[in-house]
SERO-4910 file (N, C-alpha, C, O; in steps of 0.05 Angstrom, whole numbers):
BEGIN
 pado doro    nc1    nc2    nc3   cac1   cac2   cac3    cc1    cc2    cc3    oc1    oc2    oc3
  Unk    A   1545   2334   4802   1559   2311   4789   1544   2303   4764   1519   2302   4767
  Unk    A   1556   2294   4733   1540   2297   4721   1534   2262   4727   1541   2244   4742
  Unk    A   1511   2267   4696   1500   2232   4699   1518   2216   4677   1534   2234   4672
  Unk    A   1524   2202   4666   1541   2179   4636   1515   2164   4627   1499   2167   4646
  Unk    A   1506   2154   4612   1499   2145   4594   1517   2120   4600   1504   2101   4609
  Unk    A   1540   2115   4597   1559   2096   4585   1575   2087   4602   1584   2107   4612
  Unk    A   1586   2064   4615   1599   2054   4639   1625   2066   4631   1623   2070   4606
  Unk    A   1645   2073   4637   1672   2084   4629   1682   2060   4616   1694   2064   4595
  Unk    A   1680   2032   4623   1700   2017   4613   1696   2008   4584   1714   2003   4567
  Unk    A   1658   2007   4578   1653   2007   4551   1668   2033   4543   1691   2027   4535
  Unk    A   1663   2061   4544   1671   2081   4537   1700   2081   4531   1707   2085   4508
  Unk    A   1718   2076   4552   1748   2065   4547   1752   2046   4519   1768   2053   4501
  Unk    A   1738   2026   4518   1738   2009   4498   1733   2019   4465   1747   2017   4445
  Unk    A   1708   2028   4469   1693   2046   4442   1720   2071   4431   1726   2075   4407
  Unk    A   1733   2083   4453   1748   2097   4447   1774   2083   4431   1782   2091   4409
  Unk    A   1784   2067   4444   1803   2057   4425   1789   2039   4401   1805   2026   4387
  Unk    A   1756   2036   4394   1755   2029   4363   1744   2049   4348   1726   2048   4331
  Unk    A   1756   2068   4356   1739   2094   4331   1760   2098   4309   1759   2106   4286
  Unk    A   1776   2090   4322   1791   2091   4289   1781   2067   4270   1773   2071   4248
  Unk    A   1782   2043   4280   1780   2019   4273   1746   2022   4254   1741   2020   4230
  Unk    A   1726   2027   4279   1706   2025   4263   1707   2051   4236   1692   2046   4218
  Unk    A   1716   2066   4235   1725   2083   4211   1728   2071   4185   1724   2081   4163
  Unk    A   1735   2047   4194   1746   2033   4167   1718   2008   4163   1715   1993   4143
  Unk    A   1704   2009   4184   1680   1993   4175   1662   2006   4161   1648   1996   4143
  Unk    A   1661   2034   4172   1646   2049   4161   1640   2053   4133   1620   2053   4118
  Unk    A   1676   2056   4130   1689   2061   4095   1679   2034   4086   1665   2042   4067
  Unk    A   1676   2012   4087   1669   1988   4079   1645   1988   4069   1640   1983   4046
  Unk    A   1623   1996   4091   1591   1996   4087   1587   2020   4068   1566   2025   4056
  Unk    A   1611   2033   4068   1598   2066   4053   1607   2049   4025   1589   2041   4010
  Unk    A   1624   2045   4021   1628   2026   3991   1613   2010   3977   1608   2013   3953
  Unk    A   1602   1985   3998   1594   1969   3991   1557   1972   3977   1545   1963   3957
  Unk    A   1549   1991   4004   1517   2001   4014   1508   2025   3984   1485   2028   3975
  Unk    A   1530   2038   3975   1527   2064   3974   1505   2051   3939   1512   2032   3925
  Unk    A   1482   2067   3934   1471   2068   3904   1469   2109   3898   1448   2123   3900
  Unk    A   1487   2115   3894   1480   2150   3892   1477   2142   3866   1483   2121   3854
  Unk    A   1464   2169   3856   1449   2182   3833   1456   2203   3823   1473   2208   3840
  Unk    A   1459   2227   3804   1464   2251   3801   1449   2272   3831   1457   2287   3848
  Unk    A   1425   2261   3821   1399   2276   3841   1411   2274   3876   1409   2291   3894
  Unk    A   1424   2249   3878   1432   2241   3913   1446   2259   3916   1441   2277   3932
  Unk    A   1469   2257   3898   1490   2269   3900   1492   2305   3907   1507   2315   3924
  Unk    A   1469   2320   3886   1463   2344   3897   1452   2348   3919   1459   2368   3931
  Unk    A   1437   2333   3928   1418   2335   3959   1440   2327   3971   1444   2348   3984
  Unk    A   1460   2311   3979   1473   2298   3993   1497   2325   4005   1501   2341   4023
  Unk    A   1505   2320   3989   1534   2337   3978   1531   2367   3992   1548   2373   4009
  Unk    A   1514   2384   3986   1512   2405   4007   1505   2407   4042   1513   2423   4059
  Unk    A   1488   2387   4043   1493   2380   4071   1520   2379   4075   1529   2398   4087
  Unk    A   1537   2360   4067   1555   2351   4085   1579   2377   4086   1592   2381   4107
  Unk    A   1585   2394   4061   1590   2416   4061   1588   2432   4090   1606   2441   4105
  Unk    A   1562   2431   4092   1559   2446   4124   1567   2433   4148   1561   2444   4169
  Unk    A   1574   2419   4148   1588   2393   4163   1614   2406   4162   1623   2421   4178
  Unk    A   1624   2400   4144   1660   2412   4139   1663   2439   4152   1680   2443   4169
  Unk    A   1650   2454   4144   1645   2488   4148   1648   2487   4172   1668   2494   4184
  Unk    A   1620   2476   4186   1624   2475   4214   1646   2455   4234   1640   2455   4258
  Unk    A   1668   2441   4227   1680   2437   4237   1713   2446   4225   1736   2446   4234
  Unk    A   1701   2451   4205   1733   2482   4202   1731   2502   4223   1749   2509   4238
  Unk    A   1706   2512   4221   1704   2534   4239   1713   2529   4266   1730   2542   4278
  Unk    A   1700   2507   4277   1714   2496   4311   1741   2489   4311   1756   2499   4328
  Unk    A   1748   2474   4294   1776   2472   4290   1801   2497   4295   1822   2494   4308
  Unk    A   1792   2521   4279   1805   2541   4278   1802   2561   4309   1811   2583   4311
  Unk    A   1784   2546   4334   1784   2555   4353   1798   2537   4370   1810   2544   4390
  Unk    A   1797   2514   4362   1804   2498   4388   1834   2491   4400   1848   2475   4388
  Unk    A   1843   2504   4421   1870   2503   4424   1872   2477   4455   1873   2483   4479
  Unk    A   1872   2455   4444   1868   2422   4454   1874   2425   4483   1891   2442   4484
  Unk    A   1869   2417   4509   1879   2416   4531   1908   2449   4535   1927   2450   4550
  Unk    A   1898   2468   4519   1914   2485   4534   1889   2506   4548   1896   2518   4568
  Unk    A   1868   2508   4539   1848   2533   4552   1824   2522   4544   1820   2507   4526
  Unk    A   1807   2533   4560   1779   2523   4544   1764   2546   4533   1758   2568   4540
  Unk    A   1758   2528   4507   1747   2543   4489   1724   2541   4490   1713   2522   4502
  Unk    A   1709   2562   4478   1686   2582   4489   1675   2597   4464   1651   2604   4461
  Unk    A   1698   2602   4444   1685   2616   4421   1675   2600   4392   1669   2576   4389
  Unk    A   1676   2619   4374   1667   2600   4352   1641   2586   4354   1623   2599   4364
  Unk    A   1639   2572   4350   1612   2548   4352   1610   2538   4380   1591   2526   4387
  Unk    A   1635   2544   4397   1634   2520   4425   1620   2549   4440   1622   2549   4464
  Unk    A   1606   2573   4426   1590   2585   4447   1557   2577   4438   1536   2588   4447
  Unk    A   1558   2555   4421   1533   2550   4424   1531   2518   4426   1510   2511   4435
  Unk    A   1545   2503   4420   1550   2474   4428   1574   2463   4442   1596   2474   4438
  Unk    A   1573   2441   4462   1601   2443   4468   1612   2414   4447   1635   2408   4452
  Unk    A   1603   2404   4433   1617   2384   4412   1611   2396   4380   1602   2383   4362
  Unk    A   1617   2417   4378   1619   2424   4344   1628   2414   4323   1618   2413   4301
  Unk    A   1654   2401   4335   1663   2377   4319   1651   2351   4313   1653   2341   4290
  Unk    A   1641   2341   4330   1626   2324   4339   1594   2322   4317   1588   2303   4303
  Unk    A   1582   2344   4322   1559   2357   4307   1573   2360   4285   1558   2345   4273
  Unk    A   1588   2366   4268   1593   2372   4237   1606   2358   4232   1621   2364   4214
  Unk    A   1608   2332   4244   1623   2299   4236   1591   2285   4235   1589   2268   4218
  Unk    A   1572   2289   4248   1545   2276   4242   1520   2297   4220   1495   2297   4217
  Unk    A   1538   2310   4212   1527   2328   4187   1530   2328   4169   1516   2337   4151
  Unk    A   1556   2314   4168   1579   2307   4139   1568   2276   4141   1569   2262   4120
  Unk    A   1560   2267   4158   1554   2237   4157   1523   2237   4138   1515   2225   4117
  Unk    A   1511   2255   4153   1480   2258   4145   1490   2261   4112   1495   2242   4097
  Unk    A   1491   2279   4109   1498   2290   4073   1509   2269   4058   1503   2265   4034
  Unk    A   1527   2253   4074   1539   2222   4054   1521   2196   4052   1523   2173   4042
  Unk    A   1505   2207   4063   1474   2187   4067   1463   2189   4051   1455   2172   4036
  Unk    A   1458   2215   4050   1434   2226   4022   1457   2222   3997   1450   2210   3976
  Unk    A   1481   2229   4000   1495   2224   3967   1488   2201   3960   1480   2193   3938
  Unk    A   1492   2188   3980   1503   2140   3977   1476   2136   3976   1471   2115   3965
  Unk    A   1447   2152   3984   1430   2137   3967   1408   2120   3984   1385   2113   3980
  Unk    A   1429   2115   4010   1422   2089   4012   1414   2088   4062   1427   2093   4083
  Unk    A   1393   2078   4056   1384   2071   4088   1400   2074   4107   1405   2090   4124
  Unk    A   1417   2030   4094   1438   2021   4104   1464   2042   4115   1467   2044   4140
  Unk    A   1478   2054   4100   1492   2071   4098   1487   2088   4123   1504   2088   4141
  Unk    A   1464   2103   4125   1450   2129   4142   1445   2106   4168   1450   2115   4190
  Unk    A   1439   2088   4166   1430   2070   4194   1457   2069   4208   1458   2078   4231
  Unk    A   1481   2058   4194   1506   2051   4201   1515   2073   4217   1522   2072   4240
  Unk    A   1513   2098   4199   1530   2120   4213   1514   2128   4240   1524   2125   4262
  Unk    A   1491   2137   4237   1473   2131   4261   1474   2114   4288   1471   2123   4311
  Unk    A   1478   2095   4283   1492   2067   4302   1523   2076   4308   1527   2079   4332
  Unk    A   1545   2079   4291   1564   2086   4300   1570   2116   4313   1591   2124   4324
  Unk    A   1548   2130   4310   1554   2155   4324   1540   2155   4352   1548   2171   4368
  Unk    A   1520   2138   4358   1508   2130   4378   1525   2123   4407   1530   2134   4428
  Unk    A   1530   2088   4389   1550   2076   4408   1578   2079   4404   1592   2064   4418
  Unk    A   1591   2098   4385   1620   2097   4394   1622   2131   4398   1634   2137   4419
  Unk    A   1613   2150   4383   1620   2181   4393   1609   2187   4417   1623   2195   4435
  Unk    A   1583   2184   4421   1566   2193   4451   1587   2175   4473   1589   2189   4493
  Unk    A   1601   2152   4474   1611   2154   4494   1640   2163   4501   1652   2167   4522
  Unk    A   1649   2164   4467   1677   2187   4470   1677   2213   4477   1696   2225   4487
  Unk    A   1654   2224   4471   1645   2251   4482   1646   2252   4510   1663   2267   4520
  Unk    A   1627   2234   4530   1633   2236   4562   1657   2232   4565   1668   2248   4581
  Unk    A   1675   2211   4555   1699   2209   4565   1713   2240   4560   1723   2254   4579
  Unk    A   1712   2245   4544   1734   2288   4531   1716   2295   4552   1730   2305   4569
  Unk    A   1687   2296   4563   1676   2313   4584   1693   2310   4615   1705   2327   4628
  Unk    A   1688   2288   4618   1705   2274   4641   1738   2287   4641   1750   2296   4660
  Unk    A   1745   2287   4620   1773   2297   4616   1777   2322   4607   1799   2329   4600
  Unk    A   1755   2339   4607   1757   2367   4603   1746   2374   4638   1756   2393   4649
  Unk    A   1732   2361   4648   1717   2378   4678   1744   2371   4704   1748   2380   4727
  Unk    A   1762   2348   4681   1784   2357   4701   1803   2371   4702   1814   2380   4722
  Unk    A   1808   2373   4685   1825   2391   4666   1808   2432   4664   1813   2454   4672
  Unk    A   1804   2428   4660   1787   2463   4677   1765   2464   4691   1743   2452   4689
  Unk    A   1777   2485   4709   1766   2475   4733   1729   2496   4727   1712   2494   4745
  Unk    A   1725   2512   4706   1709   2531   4694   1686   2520   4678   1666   2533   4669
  Unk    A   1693   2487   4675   1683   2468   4657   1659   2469   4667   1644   2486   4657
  Unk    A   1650   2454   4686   1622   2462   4693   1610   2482   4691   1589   2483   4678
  Unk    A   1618   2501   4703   1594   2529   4690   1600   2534   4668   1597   2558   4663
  Unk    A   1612   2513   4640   1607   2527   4617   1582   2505   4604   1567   2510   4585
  Unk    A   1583   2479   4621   1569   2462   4606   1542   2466   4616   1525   2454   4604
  Unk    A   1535   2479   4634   1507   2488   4650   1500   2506   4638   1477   2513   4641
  Unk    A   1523   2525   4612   1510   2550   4600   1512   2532   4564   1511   2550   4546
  Unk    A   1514   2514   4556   1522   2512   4540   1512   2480   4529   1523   2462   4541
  Unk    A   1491   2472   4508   1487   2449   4498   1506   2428   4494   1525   2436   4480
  Unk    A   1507   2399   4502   1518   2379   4488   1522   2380   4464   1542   2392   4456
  Unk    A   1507   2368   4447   1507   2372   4420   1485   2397   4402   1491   2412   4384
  Unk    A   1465   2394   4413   1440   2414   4393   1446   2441   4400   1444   2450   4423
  Unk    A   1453   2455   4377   1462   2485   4380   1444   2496   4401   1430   2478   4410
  Unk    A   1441   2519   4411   1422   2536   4429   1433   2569   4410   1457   2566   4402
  Unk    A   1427   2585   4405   1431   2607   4394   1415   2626   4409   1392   2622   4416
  Unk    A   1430   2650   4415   1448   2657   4407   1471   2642   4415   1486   2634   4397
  Unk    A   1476   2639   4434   1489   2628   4443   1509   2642   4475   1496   2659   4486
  Unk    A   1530   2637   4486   1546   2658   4504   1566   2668   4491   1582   2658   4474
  Unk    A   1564   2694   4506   1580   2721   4502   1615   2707   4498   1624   2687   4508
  Unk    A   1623   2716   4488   1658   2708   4485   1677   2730   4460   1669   2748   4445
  Unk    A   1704   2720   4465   1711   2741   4451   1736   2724   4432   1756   2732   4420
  Unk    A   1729   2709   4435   1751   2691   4409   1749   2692   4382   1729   2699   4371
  Unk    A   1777   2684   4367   1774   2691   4339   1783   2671   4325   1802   2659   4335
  Unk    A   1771   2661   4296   1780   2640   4286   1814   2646   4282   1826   2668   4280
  Unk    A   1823   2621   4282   1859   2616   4277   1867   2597   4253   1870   2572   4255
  Unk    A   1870   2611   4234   1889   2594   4213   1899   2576   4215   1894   2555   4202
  Unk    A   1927   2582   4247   1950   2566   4254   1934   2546   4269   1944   2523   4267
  Unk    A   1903   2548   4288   1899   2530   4299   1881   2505   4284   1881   2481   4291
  Unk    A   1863   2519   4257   1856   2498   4238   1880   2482   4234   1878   2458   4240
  Unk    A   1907   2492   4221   1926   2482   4209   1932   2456   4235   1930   2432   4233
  Unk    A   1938   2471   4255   1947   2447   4271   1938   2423   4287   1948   2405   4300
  Unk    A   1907   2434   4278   1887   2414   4290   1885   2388   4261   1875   2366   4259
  Unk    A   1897   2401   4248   1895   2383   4219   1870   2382   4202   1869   2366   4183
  Unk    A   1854   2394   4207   1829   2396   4199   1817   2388   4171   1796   2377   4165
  Unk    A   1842   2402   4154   1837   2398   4125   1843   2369   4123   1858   2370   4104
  Unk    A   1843   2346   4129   1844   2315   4130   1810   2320   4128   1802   2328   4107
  Unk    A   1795   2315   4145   1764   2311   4138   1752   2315   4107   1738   2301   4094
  Unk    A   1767   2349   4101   1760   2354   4068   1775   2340   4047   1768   2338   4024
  Unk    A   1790   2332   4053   1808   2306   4041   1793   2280   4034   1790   2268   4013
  Unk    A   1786   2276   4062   1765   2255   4064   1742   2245   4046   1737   2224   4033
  Unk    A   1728   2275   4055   1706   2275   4040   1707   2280   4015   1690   2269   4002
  Unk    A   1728   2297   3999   1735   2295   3974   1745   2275   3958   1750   2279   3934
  Unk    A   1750   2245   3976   1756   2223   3966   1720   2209   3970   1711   2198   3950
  Unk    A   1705   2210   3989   1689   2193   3985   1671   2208   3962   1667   2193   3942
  Unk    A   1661   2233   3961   1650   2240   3937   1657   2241   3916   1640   2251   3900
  Unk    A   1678   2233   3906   1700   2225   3879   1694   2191   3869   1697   2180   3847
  Unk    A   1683   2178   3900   1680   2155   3896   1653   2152   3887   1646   2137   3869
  Unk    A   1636   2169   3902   1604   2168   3900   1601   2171   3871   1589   2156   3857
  Unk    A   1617   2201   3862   1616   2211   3835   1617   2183   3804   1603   2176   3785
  Unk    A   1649   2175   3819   1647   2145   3795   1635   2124   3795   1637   2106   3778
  Unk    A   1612   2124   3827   1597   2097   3825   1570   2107   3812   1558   2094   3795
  Unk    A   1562   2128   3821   1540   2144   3801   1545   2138   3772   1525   2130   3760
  Unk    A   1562   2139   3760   1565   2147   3738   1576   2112   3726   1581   2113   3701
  Unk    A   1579   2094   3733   1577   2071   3731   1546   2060   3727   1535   2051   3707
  Unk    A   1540   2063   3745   1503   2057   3746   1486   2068   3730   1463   2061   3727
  Unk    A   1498   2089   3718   1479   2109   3694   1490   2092   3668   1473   2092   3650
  Unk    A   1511   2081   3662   1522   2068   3650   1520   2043   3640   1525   2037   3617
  Unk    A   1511   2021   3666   1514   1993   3665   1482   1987   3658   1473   1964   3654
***
């Protein structure tokens, strides 16, 4: 039986404000953010690898119909998860700024770690294989090589997981970083 971290009912709760805190986030990333040309390069490729790696999971993950196993989920079982706090890391170093990197830190703490047990909870019931994959297979910190599998990335399943929304995302906040940089070189 595993152990939680997180009482379910906080967890229940946190789950319905992840969208919400999203928009706090966007607030503090606005308000907090001082990038530089210099941030912006250091920043900016991190979070790249962030995207990468959750295109990549994306294009494996086919949601509550089978469990997935390939791609990245043969060496982590939250890939998404991990290249949403990679892309976070990298917008830390763009924006410059502590605040910013503290925030996302705190919100990946207390609202993803307990949405994660809840998808655990709701994946170990949902296949019944779940446990012996999470006994072969890290929470979050890769393990490499990783387990044997035979899956292949999917176009149709990036496409339908919606994935390209994140690069969207991030192509609006670094558009933003870009004109507040370039304000501050200015003023």
């Amino acid at each position: 039986m595993p152990h939680y971290r997180f009482p379910k009912p906080y967890a229940d709760a946190v789950a319905r404000l992840r969208v919400p805190s999203g928009f706090l986030l966007l607030t503090a990333f606005a308000w907090l953010s001082q990038p530089t040309g210099e941030s912006l390069l250091g920043g900016i490729p991190i979070s790249l690898c962030g995207l990468v790696l959750r295109a990549w999971a994306a294009g494996h993950l086919a949601k509550n119909q089978r469990l997935v196993d390939s791609g990245p989920y043969r060496h982590t079982r939250n890939p998404l998860y991990l290249g949403t706090l990679i892309t976070a890391m990298g917008l830390a170093v763009a924006a410059r700024s502590w605040w910013v990197g503290g925030i996302f830190a705190a919100v990946f703490v207390f609202v993803y770690l307990p949405v994660m047990e809840l998808e655990e909870q709701h994946l170990r019931n949902l296949f019944p294989d779940y446990n012996r994959y999470a006994d072969s297979v890290p929470l979050l910190v890769p393990r490499f090589p990783g387990i044997a599998s035979e899956g292949r990335f999917s176009k149709t399943l990036y496409l339908r997981n919606q994935e390209y929304q994140a690069l969207i995302g991030f192509l609006l906040g670094v558009g933003y970083l870009w004109w507040r940089s370039g304000r501050a070189l200015g003023a």
